[in-house]
C-alpha positions, -999 to +999 in steps of 0.1 A: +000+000+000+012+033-006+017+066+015-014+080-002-038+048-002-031+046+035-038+083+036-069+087+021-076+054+036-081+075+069-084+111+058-111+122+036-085+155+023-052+166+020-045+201+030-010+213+024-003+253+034+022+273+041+023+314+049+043+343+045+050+367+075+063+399+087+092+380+108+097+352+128+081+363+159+046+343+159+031+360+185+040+394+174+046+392+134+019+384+110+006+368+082+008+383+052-001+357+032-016+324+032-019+294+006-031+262+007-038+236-020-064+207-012-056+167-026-087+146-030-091+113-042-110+120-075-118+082-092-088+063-072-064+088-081-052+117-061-059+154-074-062+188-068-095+198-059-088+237-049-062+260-046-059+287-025-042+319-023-047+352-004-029+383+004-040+394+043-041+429+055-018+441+082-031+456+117-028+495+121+008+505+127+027+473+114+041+474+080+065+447+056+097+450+064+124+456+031+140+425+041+106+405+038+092+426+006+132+419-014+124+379+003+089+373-010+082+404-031+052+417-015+050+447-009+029+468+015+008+482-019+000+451-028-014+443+008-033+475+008-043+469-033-052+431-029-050+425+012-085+407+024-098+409+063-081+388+087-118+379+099-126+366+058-091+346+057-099+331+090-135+319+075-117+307+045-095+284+066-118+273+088-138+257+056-107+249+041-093+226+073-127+219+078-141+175+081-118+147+082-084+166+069-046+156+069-027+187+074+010+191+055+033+221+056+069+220+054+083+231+087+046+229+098+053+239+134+062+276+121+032+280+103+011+264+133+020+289+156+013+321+134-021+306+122-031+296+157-029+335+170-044+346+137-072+322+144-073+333+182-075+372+176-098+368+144-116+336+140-119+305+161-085+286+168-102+249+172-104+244+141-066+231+142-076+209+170-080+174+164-067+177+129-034+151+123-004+165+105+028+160+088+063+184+094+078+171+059+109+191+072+108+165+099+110+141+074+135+154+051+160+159+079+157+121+089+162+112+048+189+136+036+218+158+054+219+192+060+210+218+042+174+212+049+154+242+034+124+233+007+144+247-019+172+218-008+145+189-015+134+200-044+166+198-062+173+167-042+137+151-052+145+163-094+117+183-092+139+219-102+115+235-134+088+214-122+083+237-091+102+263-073+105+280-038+099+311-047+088+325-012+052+329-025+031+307-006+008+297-032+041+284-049+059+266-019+025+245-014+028+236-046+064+227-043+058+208-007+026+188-023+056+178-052+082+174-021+059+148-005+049+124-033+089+124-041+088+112-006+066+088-008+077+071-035+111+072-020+101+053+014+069+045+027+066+054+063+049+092+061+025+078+079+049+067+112+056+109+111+018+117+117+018+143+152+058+136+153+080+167+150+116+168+152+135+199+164+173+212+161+185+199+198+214+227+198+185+256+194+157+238+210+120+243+199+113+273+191+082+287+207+052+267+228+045+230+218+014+222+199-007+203+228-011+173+200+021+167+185+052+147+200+086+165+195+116+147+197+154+159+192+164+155+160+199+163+147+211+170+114+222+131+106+199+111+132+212+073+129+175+058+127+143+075+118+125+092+145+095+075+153+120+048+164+143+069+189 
């Protein structure tokens, strides 16, 4: 059985997502923007079914930083020109995670924590709970040495002109989504990395656990996978 038969054997949806933010701060930066692309099995085979991808407008007094607008190429008039309502993104995700959903991101616990306090200050933050999901990062590190950034994998995986890492969201989803069936057809054990985070034991975690996910140390060349440490 494959990594996706046993998936949508137990998940009715894929979600993949990733954001872009003001900084690295979660509980003081914020979102900027916010993809996600949703897998469905569609006649036995897995396929796209929507993608998503939405510019978010800042708070009063916070702005992009020139670092993040040379990174990602947003800039604050495009916010301000295409920017919808934190309140309307927060609806959007909460139908997009909504049901019986696997949740996939590529360093997922980064993009956990900002959409947790978006979802607290403008929408309802349970809709992460109970949801499963996969740090891909987490797997990567356990597959390949260091360096371990999305960009890394890609070019590892053969996937460069297919997608890129272009620090657009919408386009890193898409790249991750690639990223993981590479995986999968490279080892089939994504499924022993569901709730299982590892994290750099020189730096530690970086902000508060998620309540529903085991972390474990996790170096740059582990000598077993993790979910058997």
């Amino acid at each position: 059985m494959s990594a996706l038969d046993r998936f949508f054997d137990q998940y009715d949806r894929l979600v993949f997502f990733d954001t872009e933010t003001t900084g690295l701060n979660y509980s003081r930066d914020e979102i900027i923007e916010f993809s996600a692309v949703v897998v469905e099995r569609v006649n036995g085979q897995p396929t796209v079914t929507r993608e998503y991808d939405q510019l978010i407008t800042l708070s009063p007094g916070m702005s992009v930083p020139p670092f993040i607008e040379n990174l990602t190429g947003i800039s604050n008039d495009d916010i301000a020109a295409r920017g919808i309502s934190k309140a309307e993104v927060c609806r959007d995700i909460s139908e997009i995670f909504r049901g019986n959903a696997l949740l996939l991101a590529y360093n997922a616990h980064f993009d956990l924590s900002f959409l947790f306090y978006l979802l607290l200050r403008n929408g309802d933050p349970t809709v992460l709970k109970g949801k499963d999901k996969i740090d891909l990062l987490t797997v990567y590190k356990d597959r390949h040495s260091y360096p371990h950034k999305l960009c890394n994998a890609i070019e590892v995986y053969n996937l460069s002109g297919k997608v890129v890492n272009s620090h657009r969201a919408i386009d890193d989803v898409l790249a991750t989504y690639a990223v993981m069936e590479a995986m999968a057809e490279e080892k089939d054990d994504l499924h022993r990395y569901i709730n299982l985070f590892g994290f750099n034991s020189k730096y530690g975690l970086d902000g508060k656990p998620i309540s529903s996910i085991t972390y474990k140390s996790q170096d740059y060349d582990p000598p077993k996978p993790l979910y058997e440490l």
